[in-house]
N, C-alpha and C positions, 0 to 999 in steps of 0.2 A: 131626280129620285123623289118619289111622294113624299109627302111630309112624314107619314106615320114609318113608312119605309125605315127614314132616316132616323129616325128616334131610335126606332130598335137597333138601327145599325152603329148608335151613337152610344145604347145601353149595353150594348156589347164590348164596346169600348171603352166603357167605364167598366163592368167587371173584371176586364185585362187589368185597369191601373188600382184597381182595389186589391186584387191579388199579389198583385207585385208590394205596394204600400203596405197591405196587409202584413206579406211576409217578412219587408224590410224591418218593422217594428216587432214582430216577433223574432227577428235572430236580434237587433243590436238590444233587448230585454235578455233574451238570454244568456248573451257572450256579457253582457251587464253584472248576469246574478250568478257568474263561472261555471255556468253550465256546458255542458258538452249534447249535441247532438243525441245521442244515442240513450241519455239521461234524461231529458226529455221525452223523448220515443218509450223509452218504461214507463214514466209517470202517468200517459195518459194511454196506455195497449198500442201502441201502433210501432214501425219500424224507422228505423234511422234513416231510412232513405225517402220514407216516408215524410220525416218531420223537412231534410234536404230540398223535397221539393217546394214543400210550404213555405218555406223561407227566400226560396227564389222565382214565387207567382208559378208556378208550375202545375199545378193541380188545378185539374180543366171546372171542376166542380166541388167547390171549399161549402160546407153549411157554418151556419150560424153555430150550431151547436159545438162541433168539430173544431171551430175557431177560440170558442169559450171555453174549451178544456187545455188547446194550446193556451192559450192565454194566461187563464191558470196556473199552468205549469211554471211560469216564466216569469210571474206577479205581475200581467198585467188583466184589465180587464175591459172587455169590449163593451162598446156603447154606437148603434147603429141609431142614423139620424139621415132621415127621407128631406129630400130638397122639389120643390119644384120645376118643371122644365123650364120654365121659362128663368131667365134671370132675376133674384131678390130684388125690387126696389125697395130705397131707403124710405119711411114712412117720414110723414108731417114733422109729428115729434122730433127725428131722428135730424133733418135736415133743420130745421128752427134753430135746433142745438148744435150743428156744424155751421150754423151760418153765424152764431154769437163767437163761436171758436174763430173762424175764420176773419171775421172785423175787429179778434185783437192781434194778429199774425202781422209778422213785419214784411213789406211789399216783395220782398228777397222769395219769399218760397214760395214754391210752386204748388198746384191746386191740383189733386184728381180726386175723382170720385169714382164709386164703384171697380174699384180697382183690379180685374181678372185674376186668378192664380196662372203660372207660368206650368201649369203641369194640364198637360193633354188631358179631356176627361174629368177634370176638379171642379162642379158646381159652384164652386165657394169664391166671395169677391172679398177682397178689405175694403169699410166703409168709407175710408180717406188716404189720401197718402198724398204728406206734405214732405219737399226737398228743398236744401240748400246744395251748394258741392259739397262732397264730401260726407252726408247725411241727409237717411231718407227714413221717415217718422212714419209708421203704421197709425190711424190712428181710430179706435172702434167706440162707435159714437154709440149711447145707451141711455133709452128715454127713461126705460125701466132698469135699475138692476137688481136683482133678488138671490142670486148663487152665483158668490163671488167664483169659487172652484171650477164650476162648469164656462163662465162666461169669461174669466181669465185665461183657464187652461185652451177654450178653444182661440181665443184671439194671439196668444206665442204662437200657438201652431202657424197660423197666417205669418207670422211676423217672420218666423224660419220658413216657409216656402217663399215668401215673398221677398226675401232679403233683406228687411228692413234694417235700420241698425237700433232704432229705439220704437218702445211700443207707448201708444197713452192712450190709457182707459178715461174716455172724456163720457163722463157721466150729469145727466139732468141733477140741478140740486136741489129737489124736492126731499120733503120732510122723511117720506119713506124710502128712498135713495139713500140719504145719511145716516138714517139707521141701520141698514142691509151693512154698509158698509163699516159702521162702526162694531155690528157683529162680527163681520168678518174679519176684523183686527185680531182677532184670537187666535185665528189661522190662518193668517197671513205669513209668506215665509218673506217677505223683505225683497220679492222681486219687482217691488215700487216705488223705490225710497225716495222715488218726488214726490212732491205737492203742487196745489194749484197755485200759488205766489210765485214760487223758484220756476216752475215751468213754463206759465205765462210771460213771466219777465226777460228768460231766453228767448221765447219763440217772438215774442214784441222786437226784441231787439236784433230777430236774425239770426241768434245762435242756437248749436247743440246745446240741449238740457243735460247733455252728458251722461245721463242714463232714464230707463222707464220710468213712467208714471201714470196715477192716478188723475184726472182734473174734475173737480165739480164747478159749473157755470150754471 
């Protein structure tokens, strides 16, 4: 099949699992905030059987806009983000800063990089993924960080498709890095209650840190 062939026949494929993923996050929002079908379907003019398909990828052709009223409806809110074809490599920075992470790691865990999603069609890789038995660590290496909100919320995502069982935001420790981050202690809800000592000292010695974390190196 031609190259360009295959793209379009691969972007096709990717519309399939967007709509499906699409939909799955607008019914468990819904069935979230006790809504009913057909409550929904008033909020934004359309029909219950209407909102029925959209929740199960069945509607051949979803817009943007279309999407942003369900959403709405339902308190959530869409945010589209274009990927390249090819697959992300990790930049200089990013690898510099997983290779100081990884020569303090105890010889026990296993090494991957660039790590694929397990979902047909998902552009999206984790930037490490460290295991022992029993525990397999996401972990999203960050030269820069500036929005903790966007750059946290998207790396859980990873960590639930990916199955991980703990996530660490391993962040560069530059001067504007600690500050981003001590802003964001405002609105942090506690889904990090590691640190870089307590979590180094697991990972040095082989074990679970026993839940997510933050690391600056």
């Amino acid at each position: 099949m031609p190259n360009r062939t295959r793209q379009l026949y691969e972007a096709s494929r990717l519309v399939t699992w967007i709509h499906t993923e699409v939909g799955r996050e607008l019914r468990l929002a819904r069935v979230s905030a006790g809504l009913r079908q057909i409550d929904v379907a008033k909020a934004i003019g359309t029909s219950k059987s209407r909102i029925c398909r959209v929740e199960h990828g069945r509607i051949a052709r979803l817009s943007v806009a279309s999407i942003s009223m369900h959403a709405a409806a339902v308190g959530l809110r869409p945010w589209l983000k274009l990927y390249p074809l090819a697959g992300r490599l990790l930049d200089k920075p990013q690898l510099q800063l997983l290779g100081r992470f990884r020569g303090r790691l105890h010889g026990s865990w296993t090494w991957e990089t660039e790590v694929p999603m397990p979902i047909p069609g998902d552009l999206r890789s984790g930037d490490c993924r460290i295991s022992i038995k029993g525990c397999a660590i996401l972990v999203e290496a960050h030269s820069r960080f500036s929005d903790y909100q966007a750059q946290t919320a998207r790396a859980r995502r990873k960590k639930r498709d990916l199955e991980a069982d703990r996530l660490i935001m391993l962040i560069s420790a530059t001067h504007a890095n600690r500050a981003a981050l001590s802003e964001a202690r405002t609105i942090a809800d506690g889904s990090f209650p590691l640190g870089t000592r307590q979590t180094m000292a697991a990972l040095g010695a082989g074990r679970d840190p026993g839940a997510d974390a933050i690391v600056l190196l």
